[in-house]
N, C-alpha and C positions, 0 to 999 in steps of 0.2 A: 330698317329695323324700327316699328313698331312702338313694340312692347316690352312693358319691364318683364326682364327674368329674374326669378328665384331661385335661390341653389340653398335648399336645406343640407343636412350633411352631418355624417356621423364624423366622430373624433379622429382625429388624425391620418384622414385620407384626403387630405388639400382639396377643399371642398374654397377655401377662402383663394387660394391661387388661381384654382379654376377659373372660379368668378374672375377674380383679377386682371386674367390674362384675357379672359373674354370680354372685358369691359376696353379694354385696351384695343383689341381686335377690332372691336366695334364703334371706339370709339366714342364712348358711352360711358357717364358717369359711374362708378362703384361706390357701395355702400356696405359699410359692416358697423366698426365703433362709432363712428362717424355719428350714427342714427343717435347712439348717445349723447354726443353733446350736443346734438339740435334737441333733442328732448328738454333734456338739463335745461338749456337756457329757455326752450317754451315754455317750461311748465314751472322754473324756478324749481325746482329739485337737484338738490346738490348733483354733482357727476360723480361722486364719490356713492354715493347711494343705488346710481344705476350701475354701476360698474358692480356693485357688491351683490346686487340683484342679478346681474345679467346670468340671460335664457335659464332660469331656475328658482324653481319651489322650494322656498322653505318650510318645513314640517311646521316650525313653531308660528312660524307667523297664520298658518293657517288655521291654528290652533288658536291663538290669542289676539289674533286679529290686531296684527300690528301699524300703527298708521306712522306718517310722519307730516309735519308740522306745513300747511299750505296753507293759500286766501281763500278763507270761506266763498269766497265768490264764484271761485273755482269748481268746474266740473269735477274735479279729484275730491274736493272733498270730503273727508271723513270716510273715506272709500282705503280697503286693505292697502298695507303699499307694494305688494305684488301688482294688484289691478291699477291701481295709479298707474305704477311706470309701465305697463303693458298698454293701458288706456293713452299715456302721453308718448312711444313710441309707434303708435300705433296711429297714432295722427300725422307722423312725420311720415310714417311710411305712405300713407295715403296723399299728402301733400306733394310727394317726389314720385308717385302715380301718375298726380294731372300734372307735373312738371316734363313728362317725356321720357323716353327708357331709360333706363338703367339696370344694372345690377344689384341687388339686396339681397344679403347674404343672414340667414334665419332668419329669426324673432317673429315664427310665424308667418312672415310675409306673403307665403303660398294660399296665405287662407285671408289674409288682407287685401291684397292685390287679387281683383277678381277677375281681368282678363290679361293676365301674366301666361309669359310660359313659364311652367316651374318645373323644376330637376332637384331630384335626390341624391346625392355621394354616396357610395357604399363600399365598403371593402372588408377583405380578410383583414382578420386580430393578426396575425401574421407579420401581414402587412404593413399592418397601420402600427404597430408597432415598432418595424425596423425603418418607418419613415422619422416618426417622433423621436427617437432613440439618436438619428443624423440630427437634429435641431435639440436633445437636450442629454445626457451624461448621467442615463438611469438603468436598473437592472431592468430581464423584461419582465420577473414578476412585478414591480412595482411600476412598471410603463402600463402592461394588462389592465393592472387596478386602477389607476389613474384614468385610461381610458373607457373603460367601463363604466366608471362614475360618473363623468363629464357626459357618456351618451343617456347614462342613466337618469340625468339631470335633465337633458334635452327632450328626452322623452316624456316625464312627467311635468314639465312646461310645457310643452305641445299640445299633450292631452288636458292637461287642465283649464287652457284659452281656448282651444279648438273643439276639443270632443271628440276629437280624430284621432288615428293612431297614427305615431310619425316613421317611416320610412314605407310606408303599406303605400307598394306601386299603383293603384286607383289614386292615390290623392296629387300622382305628380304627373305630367307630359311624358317627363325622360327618367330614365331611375339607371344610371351607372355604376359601374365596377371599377373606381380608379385604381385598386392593385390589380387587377389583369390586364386593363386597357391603357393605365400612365395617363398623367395630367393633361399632355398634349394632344392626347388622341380625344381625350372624353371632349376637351374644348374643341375638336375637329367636329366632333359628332353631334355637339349641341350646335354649331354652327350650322351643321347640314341638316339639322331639323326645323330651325328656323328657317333656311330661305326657304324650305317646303312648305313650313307654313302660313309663309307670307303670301306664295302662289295662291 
């Protein structure tokens, strides 16, 4: 194994377990938060600030062009603080690139990592509802709404660093169904696509 994999992923179809359990299989570092406090501590931005950021646009900041408070020295710079921490993630992601594979779970990575395999998660509202609903103690109107937001979030972060639209099977290797296929299977299937494309 190679290369790093990406697994973007809509809300609540275990798109981080995926990863997880592939990374284990493989043997192979995983990355999700993590990205965050290497950031944090590179770039000297609190972790509190990536965390309140993370994979999402805010309306006002794009609007008033919010910064927060770095060394002039610094490449961040006087630069939005959506772009900062996308710019300071985005370095860690590229440093655990030329470190060796791994798994990287969002924040763009599919468009960062340029000779990655990259996979998409997708599933029924259905689904991905009566999975979230086992991990949290909510009606499924207000599970719907929650989920919908959270991909709605991911979506206009995607599109606003990339230019790309995110889950659109062109921009991925593999693009999966893990409510029809189950977690187990989807990690079978990305496994059998890599050793193919190691051949």
């Amino acid at each position: 194994m190679k290369k790093v994999i990406t697994i973007s992923r809509e809300f609540g179809t275990g798109g981080r377990e995926i990863g997880f359990r592939l990374s284990e299989k493989l043997g192979i570092p995983f990355y999700d938060k993590e990205i965050i406090s290497m950031a944090a501590e590179d770039s000297n931005i609190a972790e509190e600030v990536f965390h309140a950021h993370d994979e999402m646009i805010r309306e006002q900041e794009r609007v008033n062009h919010e910064y927060v408070s770095v060394n002039p020295f610094s490449v961040l710079y006087e630069v939005p603080v959506q772009d900062q921490l996308f710019m300071a993630q985005s370095q860690i992601i590229r440093r655990l690139e030329q470190a060796g594979p791994c798994v990287i779970i969002g924040r763009c990575s599919d468009l960062i990592v340029e000779d990655g395999f990259h996979v998409f998660i997708c599933g029924s509202m259905k689904k991905r509802v009566e999975r979230m609903q086992k991990l949290k103690e909510e009606s499924t109107r207000k599970m719907e709404a929650r989920i919908r937001e959270i991909d709605q979030r991911r979506r206009d972060y995607y599109q606003y660093f990339t230019g790309n639209e995110w889950g659109n099977p062109r921009n991925y290797h593999l693009s999966l169904n893990s409510g029809r296929l189950g977690v187990e299977r989807c990690v079978e299937m990305i496994l059998a696509c890599l050793e193919t494309d190691e051949k």
